[in-house]
C-alpha positions in Angstrom: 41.1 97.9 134.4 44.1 100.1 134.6 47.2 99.4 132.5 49.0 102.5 132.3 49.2 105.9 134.7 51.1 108.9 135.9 53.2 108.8 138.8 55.2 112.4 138.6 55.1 113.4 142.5 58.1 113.9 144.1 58.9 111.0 147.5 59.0 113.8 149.5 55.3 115.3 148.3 53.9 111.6 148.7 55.9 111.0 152.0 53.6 114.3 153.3 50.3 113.5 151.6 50.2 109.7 152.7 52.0 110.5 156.4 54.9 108.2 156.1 57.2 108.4 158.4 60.2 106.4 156.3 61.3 107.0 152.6 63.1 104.2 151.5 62.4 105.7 147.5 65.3 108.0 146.4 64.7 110.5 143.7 62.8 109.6 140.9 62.4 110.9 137.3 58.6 111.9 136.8 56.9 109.0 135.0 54.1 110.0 132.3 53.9 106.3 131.0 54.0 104.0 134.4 53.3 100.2 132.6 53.3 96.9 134.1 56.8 95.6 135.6 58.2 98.5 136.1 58.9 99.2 139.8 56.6 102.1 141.5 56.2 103.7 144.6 54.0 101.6 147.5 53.1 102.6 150.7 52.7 100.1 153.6 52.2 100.0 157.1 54.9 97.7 158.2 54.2 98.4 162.4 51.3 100.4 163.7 53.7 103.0 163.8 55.4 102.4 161.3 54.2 103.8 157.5 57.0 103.3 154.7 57.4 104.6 151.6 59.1 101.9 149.0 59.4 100.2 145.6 57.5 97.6 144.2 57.4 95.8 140.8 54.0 96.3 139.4 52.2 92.8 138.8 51.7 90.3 141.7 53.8 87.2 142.2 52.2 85.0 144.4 54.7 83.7 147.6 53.7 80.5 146.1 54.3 80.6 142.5 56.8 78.7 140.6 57.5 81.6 137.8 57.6 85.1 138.5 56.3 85.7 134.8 52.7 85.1 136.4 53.1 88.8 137.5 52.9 90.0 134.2 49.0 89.2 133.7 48.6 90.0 137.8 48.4 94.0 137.4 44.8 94.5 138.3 42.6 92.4 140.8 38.6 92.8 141.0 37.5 93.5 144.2 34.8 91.6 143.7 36.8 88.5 144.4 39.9 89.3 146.2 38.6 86.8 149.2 38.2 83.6 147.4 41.0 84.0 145.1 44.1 82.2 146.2 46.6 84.7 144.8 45.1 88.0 146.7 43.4 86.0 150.0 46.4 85.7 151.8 47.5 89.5 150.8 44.5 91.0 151.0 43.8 89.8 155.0 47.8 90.9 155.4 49.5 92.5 152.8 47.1 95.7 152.0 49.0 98.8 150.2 48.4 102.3 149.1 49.7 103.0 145.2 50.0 107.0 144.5 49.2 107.8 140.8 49.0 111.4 139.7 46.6 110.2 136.9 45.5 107.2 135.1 44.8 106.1 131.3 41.7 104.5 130.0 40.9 104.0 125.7 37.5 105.0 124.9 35.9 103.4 122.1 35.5 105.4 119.1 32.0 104.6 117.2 32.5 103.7 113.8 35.7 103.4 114.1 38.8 100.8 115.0 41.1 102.9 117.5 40.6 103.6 120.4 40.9 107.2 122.1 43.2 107.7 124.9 41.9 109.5 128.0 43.4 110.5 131.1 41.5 110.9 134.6 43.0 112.6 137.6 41.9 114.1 140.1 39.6 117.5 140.3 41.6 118.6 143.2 45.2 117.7 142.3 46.1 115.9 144.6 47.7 112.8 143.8 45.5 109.9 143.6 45.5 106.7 146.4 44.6 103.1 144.4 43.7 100.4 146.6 46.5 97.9 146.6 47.8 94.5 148.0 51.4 92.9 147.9 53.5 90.4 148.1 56.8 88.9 148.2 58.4 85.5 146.3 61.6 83.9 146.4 63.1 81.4 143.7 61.4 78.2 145.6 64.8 76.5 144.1 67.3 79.1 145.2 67.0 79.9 148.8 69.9 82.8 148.5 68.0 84.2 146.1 66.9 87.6 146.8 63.2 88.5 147.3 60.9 90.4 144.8 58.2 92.2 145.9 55.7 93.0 144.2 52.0 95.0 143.9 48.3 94.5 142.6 46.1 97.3 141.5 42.5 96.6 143.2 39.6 97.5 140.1 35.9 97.8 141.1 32.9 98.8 139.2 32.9 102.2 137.2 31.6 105.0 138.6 29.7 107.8 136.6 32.8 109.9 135.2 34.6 106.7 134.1 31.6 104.5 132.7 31.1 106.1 129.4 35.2 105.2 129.0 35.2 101.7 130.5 33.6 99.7 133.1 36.6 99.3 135.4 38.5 101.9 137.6 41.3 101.6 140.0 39.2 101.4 143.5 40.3 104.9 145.1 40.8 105.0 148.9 39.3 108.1 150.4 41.7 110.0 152.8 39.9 109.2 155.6 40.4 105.5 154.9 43.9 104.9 154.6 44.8 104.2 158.3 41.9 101.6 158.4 43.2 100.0 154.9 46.9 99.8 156.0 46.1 98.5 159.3 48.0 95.0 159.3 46.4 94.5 162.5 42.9 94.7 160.6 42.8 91.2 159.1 39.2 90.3 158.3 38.4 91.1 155.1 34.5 92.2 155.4 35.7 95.2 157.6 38.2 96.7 154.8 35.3 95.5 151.7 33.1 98.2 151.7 35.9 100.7 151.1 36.6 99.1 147.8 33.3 101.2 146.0 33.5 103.1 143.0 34.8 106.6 144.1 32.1 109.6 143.9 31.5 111.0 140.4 32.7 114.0 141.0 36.5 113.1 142.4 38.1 112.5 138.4 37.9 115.0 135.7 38.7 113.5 132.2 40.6 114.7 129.2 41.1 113.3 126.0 44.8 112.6 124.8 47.3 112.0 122.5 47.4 108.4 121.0 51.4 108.8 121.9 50.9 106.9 124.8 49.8 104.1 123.4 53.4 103.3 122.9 55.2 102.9 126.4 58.4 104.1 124.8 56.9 107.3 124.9 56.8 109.5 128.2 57.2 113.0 128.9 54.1 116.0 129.9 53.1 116.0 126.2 51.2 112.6 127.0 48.9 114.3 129.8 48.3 117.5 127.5 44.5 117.7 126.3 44.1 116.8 122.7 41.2 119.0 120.4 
């Protein structure tokens, strides 16, 4: 799975790296401690030509769902099922999204012992990181002035090598050459955007142990992201 991650790039640097060609994110203090609820940058294709940069709540709230407290235990979705499911079908035919991370958190389990040991993965190159992601939008069904939330869904799929001996989950990672294809609204069967939802190549993530200070997402700041002895 993936609870917590780093989102520290500028909108401008992810306007560049993911092509958008509209901002609507204004400046943003760098995030160390991203958790679920809080709102994050998305990018969607809203026309062909058309890529946006904008804010979403982290964790999914069906169109259909009568309580918007169902996106609190909707921040990842297994790729595995995203077809079947009736929360992520509709989205993930429609509603496919790109979620920048700069890094990511996983707890490694410590033998012998109760706690758990904080890691962080990001990528060997630097670049910011692309998670697979869907999205959606919900409106009080008894308040029709209501405003509308929208909100995101981290896709997970099956470890790969680098992240296995941590946990058996990662954030599905969209190659580069991918995103068009993944964003496409136009694209709306869901066996043709599947197969890019495979555990990323072993050597994309390099992974460093961390301070236990992130465990607490009061805490944020670079010292969470600094290696640990």
């Amino acid at each position: 799975m993936c609870g917590r991650y780093v989102q520290v790039s500028s909108p401008q640097l992810l306007a560049e790296r993911f092509h958008v060609t509209e901002t609507a994110v204004e400046e943003r203090d760098a995030d160390y401690n991203v958790a679920p609820s809080k709102k994050v940058p998305v990018v969607v294709q809203r026309s062909p030509d058309r890529r946006v940069l904008e804010e979403m709540r982290w964790g999914l709230v069906p169109s259909w769902a009568r309580d918007p407290a169902v996106g609190n235990r909707m921040i990842n979705a297994r790729a595995e099922g995203l077809a079947g499911k009736p929360s992520y079908k509709g989205p993930f035919r429609r509603r496919r999204c790109i979620i920048p991370a700069d890094a990511f958190y996983e707890w490694r389990v410590v033998p012998g012992q109760k706690r758990k040991q904080p890691v962080v993965l990001r990528a060997r190159d630097g670049e910011p990181l692309a998670f697979a992601g869907l999205w959606d939008t919900w409106r009080d069904p008894d308040d029709p002035d209501a405003p509308w939330l929208v909100t995101c869904v981290i896709i997970t799929t099956a470890a790969n090598e680098t992240v296995r001996p941590i946990h058996d989950r990662m954030p599905a990672l969209l190659d580069p050459g991918d995103w068009d294809r993944w964003l496409d609204p136009r694209v709306t069967d869901p066996a043709e955007v599947a197969p890019l939802l495979l555990p990323a190549p072993p050597d994309v993530l390099v992974a460093t142990e961390v301070s236990t200070r992130v465990n607490d997402v009061r805490n944020n700041g670079p010292d969470l992201v600094r290696p640990v002895a």
